[in-house]
Backbone bond lengths (Angstrom), bond angles and torsions (degrees), N, CA, C in turn:
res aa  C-N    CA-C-N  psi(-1)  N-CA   C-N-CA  omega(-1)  CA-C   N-CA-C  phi
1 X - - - 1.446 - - 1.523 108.46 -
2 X 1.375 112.78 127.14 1.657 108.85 168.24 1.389 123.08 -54.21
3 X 1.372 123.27 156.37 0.883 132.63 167.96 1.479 126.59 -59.99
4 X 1.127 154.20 135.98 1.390 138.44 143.48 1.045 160.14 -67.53
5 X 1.403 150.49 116.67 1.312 142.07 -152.12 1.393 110.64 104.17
6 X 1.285 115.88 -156.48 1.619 118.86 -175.26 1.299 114.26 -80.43
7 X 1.479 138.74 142.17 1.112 136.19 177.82 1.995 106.67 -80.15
8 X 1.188 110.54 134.66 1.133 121.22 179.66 1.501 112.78 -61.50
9 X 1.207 132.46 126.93 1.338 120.63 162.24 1.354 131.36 -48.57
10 X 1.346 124.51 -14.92 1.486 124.97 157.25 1.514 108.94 -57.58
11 X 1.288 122.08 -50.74 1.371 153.03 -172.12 1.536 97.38 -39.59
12 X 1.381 116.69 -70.00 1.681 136.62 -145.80 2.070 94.71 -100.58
13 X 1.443 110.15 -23.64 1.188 72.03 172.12 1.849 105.33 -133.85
14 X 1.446 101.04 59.56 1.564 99.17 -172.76 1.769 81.63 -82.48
15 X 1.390 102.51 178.18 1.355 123.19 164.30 1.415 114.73 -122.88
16 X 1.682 116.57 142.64 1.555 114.03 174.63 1.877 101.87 -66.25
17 X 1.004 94.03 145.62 1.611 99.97 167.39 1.635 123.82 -44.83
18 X 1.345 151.03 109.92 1.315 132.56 173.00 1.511 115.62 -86.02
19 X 1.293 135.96 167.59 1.151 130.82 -178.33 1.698 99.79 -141.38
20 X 1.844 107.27 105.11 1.241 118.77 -175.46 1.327 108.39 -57.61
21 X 1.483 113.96 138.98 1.481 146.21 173.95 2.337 89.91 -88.00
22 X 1.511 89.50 122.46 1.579 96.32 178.45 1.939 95.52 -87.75
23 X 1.601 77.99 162.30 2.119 67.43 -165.20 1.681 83.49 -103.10
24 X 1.002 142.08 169.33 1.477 155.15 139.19 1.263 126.87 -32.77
25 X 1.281 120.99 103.46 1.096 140.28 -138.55 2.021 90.44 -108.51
26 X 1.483 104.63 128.46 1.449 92.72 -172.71 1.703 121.35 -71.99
27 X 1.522 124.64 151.23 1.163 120.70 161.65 1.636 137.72 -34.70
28 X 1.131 129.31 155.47 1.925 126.26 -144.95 1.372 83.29 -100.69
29 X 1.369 117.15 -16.42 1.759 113.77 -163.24 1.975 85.28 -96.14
30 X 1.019 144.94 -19.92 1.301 115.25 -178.48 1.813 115.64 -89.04
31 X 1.443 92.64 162.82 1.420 101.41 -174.28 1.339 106.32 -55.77
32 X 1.672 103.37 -174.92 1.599 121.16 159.39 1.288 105.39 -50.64
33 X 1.050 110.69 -85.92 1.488 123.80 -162.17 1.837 108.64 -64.82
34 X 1.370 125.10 -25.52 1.462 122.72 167.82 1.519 104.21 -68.69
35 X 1.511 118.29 -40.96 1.564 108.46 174.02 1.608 111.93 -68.47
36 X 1.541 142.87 2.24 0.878 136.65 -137.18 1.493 96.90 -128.13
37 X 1.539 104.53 -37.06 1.599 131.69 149.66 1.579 113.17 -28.27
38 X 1.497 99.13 -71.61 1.549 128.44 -174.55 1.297 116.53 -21.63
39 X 1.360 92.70 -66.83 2.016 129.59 -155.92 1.724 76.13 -78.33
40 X 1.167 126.47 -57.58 1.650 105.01 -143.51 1.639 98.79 -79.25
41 X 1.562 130.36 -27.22 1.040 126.30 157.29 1.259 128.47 -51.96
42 X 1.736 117.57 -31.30 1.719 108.58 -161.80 1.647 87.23 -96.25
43 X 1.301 127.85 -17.46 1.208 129.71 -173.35 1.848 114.96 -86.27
44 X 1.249 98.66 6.82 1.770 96.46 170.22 1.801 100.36 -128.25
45 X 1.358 103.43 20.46 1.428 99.89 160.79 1.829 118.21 -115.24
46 X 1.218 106.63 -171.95 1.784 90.91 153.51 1.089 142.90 -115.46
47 X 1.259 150.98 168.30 1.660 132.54 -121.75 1.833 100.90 -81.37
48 X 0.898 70.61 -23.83 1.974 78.46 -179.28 1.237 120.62 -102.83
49 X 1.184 114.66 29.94 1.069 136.68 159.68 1.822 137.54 -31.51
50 X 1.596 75.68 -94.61 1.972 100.09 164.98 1.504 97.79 -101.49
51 X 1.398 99.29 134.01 1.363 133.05 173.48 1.029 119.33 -108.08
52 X 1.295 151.32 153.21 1.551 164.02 -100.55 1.826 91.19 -109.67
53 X 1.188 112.87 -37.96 1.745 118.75 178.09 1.311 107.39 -75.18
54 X 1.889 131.32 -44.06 1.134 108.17 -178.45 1.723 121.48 -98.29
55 X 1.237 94.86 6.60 1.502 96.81 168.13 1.904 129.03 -53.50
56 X 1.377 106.01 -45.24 2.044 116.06 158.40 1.842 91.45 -29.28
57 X 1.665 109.11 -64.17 1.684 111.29 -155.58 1.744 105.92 -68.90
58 X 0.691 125.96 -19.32 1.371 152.12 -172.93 2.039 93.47 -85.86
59 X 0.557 119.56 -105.15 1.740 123.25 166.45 1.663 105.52 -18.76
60 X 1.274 108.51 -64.01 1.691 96.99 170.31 1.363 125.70 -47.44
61 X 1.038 112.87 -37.74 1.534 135.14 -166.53 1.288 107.38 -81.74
62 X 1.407 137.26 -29.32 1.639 133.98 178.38 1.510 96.97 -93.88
63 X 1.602 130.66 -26.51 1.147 135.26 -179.91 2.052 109.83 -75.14
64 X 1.489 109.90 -21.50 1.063 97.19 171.47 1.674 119.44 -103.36
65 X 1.352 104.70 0.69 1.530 122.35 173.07 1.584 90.75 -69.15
66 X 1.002 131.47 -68.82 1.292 145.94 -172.43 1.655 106.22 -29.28
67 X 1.472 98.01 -71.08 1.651 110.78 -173.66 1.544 113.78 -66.83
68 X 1.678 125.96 -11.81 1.214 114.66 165.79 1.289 107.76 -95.07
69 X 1.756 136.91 -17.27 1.024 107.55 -172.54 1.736 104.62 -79.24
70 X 0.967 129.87 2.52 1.440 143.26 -155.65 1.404 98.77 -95.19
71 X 1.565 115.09 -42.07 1.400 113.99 170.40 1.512 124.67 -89.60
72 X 1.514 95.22 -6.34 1.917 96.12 -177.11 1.706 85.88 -82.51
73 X 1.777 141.07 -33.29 1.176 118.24 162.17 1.436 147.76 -74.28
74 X 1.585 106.10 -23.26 1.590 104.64 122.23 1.356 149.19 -9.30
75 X 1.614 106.15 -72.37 1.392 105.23 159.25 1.237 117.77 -98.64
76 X 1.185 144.71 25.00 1.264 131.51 138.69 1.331 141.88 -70.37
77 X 1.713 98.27 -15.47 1.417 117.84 176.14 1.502 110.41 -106.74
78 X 1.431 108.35 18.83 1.556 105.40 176.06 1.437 111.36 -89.90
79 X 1.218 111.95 129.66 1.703 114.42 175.01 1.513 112.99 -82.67
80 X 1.164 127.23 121.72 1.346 152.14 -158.20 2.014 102.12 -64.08
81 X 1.347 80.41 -28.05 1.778 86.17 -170.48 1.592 96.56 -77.07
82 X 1.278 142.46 -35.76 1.554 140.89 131.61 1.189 92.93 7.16
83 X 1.104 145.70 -83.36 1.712 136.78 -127.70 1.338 96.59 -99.43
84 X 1.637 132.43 38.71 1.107 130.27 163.16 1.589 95.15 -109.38
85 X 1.361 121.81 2.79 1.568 118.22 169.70 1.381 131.32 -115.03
86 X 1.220 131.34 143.21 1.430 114.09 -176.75 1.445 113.31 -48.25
87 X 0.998 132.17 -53.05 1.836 154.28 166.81 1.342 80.81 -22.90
88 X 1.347 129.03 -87.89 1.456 137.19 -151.27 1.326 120.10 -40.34
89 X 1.419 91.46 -63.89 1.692 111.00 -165.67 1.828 86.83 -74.75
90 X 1.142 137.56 -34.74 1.325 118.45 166.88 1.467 135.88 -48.05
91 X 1.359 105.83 -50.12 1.153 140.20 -171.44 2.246 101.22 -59.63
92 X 1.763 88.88 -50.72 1.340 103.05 -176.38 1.905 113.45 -64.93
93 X 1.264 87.31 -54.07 1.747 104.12 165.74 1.860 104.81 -44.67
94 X 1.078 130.57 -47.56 1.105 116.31 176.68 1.497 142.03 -93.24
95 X 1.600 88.59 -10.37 1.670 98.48 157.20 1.589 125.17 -69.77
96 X 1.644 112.99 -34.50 1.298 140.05 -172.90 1.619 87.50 -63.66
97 X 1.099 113.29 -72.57 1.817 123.92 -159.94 1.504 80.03 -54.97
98 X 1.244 131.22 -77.35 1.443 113.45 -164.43 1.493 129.88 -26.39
99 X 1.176 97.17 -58.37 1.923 119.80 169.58 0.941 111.29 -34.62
100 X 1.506 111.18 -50.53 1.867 117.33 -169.36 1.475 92.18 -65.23
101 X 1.390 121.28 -75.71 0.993 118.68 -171.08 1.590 131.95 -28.90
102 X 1.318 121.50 -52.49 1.143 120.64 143.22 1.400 150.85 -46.91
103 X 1.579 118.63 -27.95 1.079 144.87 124.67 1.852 128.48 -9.27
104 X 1.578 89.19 -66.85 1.238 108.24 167.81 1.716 128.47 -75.47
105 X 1.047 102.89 -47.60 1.923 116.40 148.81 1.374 105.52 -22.73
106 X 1.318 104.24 -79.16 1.588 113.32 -167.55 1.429 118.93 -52.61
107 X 1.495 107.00 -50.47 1.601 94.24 175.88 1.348 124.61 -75.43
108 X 1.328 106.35 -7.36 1.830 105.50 -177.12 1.714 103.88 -81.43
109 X 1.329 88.16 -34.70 2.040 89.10 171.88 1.691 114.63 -81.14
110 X 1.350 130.64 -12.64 0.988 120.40 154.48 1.206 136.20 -76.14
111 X 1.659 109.95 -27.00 1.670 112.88 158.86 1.264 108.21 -53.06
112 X 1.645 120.39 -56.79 1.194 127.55 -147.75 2.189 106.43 -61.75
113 X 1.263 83.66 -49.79 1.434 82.25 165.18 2.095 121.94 -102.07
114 X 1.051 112.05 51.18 1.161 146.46 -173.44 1.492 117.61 14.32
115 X 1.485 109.38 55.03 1.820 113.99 -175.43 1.481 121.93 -74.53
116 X 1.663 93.59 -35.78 1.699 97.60 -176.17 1.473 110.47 -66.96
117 X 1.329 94.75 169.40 2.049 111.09 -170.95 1.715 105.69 -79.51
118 X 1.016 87.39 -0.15 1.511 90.91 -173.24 1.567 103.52 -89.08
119 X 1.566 123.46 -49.39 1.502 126.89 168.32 1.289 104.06 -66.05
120 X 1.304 152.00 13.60 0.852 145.65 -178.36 1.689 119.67 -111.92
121 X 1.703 115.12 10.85 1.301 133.29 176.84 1.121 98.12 -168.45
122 X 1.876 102.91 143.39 1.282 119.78 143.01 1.206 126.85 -39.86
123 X 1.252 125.67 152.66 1.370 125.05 157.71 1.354 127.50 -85.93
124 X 1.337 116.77 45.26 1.527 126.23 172.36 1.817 87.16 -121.39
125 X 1.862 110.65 -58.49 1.092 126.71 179.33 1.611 115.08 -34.33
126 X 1.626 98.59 -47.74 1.299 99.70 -158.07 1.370 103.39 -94.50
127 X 1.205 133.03 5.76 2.208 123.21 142.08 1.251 128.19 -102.02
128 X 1.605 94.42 13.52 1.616 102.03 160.80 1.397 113.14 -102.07
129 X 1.316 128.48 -24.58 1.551 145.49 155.71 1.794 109.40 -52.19
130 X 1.155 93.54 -67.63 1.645 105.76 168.64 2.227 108.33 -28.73
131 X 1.422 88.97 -82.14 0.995 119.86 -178.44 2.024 109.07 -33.95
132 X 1.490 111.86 -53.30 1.310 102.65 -168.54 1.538 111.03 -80.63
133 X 2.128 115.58 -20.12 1.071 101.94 170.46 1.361 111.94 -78.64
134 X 0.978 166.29 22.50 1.372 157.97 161.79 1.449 106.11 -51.28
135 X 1.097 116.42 123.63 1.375 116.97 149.70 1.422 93.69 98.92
136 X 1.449 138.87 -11.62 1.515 128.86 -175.50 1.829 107.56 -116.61
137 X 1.708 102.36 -20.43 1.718 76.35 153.65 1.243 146.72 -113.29
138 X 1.325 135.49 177.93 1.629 136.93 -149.70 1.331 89.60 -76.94
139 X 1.273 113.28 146.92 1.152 169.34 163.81 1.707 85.01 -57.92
140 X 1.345 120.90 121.70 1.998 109.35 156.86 1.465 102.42 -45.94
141 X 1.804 109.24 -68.81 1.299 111.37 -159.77 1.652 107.72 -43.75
142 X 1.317 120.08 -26.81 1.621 115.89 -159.37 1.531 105.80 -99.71
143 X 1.240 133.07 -14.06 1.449 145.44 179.06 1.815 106.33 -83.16
């Protein structure tokens, strides 16, 4: 039976108790920057997220962040005049294939544990989403 009369302000704005979800704390074997991976990935999901099975995919996945950014500085420091030699253009050819490869790693483990925007809607959802942003976001040139 309700109470009667005015509800007390203790009353109206208690809160039920919550009981924090710990987020996944990265492995001792990854780097700085692979643990750094970790946190900013498990931290744009929600705490219950990754579970004890997709955590391996999760570890692969900051470990292959790692190995492409290693080759995007690789080829950033390649001098273009290089690829006037067999050496070069070899050398270049196999940094590139590497990249992909990693490239490809990454997004198959991000489906797999479902990060991209794309697992993140149906496809009925996702051209009605489509559909209402039209026309309301910036322009690059205009931002």
């Amino acid at each position: 039976m309700n109470q009667r009369g005015r509800k007390s302000a203790g009353r109206i704005f208690s809160v039920a108790p919550v009981e924090a979800i710990p987020r996944s704390a990265p492995p001792a074997d990854l780097s700085e920057f692979e643990a750094a991976m970790w946190c900013s990935v498990v931290n744009t999901k929600p705490a219950d997220w990754f579970q004890a099975d997709t955590l391996p995919l999760l570890r692969s996945y900051c470990k292959h962040i790692s190995t492409a950014a290693t080759l995007d500085r690789e080829l950033a420091e390649f001098d273009p005049a290089w690829l006037r030699t067999d050496e070069g253009l070899k050398r270049f050819r196999v940094l590139t294939d590497m990249r992909e490869r990693e490239s490809r790693a990454m997004t198959a483990l991000c489906r797999s544990m479902r990060l991209t925007q794309q697992s993140q809607y149906l496809a009925p959802t996702a051209g009605t989403v489509a559909q209402k942003s039209k026309g309301k976001a910036i322009k690059p040139w205009e931002g």
